[in-house]
C-alpha positions as CSV (number, residue, x, y, z in Angstrom):
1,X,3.8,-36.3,-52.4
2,X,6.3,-36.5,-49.3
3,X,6.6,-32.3,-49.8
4,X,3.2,-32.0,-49.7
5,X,2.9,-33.7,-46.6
6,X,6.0,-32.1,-44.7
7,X,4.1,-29.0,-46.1
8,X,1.2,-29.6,-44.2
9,X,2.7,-31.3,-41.0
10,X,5.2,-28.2,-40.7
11,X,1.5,-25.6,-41.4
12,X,-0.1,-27.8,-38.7
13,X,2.7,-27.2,-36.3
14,X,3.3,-23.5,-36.5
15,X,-0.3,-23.2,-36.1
16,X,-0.3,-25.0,-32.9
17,X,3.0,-23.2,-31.8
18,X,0.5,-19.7,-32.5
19,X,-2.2,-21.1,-30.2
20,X,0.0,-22.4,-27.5
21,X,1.8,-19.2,-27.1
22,X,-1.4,-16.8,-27.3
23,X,-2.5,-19.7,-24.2
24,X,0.4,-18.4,-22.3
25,X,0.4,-14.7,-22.7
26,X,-3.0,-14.7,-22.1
27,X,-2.5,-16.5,-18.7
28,X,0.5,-14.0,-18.1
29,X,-1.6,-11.2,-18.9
30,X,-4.2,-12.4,-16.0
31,X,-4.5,-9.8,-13.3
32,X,-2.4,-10.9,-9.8
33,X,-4.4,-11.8,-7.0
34,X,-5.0,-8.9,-4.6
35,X,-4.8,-9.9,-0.9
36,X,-5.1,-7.5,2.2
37,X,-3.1,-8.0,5.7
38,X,-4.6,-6.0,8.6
39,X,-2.6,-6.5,12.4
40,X,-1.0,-4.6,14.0
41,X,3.2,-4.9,15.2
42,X,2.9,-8.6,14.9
43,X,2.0,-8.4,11.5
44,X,4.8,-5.8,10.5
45,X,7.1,-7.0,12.7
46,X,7.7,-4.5,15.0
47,X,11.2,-4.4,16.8
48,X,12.9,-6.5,14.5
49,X,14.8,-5.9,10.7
50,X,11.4,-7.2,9.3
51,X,9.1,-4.5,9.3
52,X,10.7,-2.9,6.9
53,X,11.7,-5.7,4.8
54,X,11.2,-5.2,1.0
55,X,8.7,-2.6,1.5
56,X,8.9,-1.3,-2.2
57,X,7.0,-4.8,-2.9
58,X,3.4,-4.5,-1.0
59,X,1.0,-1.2,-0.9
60,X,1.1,-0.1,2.5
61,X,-2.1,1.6,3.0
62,X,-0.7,4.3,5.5
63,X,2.1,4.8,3.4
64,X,4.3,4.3,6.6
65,X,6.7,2.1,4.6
66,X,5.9,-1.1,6.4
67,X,7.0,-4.4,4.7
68,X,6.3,-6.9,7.7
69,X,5.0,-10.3,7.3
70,X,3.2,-9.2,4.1
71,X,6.3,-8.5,2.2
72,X,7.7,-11.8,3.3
73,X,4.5,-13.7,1.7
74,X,4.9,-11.6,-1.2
75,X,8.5,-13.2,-1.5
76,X,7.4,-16.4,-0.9
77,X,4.7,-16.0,-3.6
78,X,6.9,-14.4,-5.9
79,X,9.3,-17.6,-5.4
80,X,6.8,-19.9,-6.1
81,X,6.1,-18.2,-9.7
82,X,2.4,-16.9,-8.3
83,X,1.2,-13.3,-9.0
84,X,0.3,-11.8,-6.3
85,X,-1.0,-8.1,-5.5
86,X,-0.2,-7.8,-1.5
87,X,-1.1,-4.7,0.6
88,X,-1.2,-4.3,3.9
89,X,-3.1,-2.1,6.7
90,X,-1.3,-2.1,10.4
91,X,-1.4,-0.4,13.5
92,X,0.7,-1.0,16.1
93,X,-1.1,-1.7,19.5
94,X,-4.6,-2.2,17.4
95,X,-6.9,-5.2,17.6
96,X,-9.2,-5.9,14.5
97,X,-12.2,-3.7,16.1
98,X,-9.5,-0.3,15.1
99,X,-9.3,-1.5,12.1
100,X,-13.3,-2.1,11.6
101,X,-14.3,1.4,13.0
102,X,-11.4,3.9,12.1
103,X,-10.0,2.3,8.7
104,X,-13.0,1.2,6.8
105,X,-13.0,3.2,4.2
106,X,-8.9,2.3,3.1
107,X,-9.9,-1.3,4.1
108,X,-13.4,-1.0,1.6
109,X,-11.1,1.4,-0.9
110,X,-11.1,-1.8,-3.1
111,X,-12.3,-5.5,-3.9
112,X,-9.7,-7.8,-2.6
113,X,-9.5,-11.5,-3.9
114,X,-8.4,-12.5,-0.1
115,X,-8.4,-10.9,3.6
């Protein structure tokens, strides 16, 4: 009797190990959160080592390979084990209006979870 029950205590276990690790690579499989930066050389840092900090890490939208303040936040998130999907769209000199009229259509080119 004591094997049938080490039997079924030992089924009942692996089955829950299954479960718990299908939970987990299902909330690893989640997409990142997608968040958008638009400035201008305060948010890429102009004049200073950090506009071009990790650039490799965030989409630069003009492909100018920018890595600015964005790049920093993706660190931080990265650091704090959060998935995050950073991109950026900068001008230097530019208030938001530039961005409104001119870039629309790379700023609209997706959904984004934030902005």
């Amino acid at each position: 009797m004591r094997r049938h029950a080490w039997s079924r205590w030992l089924s009942t276990v692996s089955a829950l190990a299954v479960v718990v690790s299908l939970q987990l690579t299902a909330v690893h499989a989640q997409s990142a959160t997608s968040v958008l930066f638009v400035g201008n050389s305060f948010t890429f840092a102009a004049g200073s080592p950090v506009r071009f900090y990790r650039a490799d890490t965030v989409n630069d939208l003009n492909d100018e390979g920018i890595g600015g303040v964005p790049a920093l936040f993706k660190s931080f998130t990265a650091q704090a084990g959060l998935n995050y999907d950073v991109s950026l769209e900068t001008r230097g000199g530019a208030g938001f209006e530039f961005h409104l009229e001119s870039k629309l259509g790379a700023i609209n080119s997706r959904s984004w979870d934030k902005s």
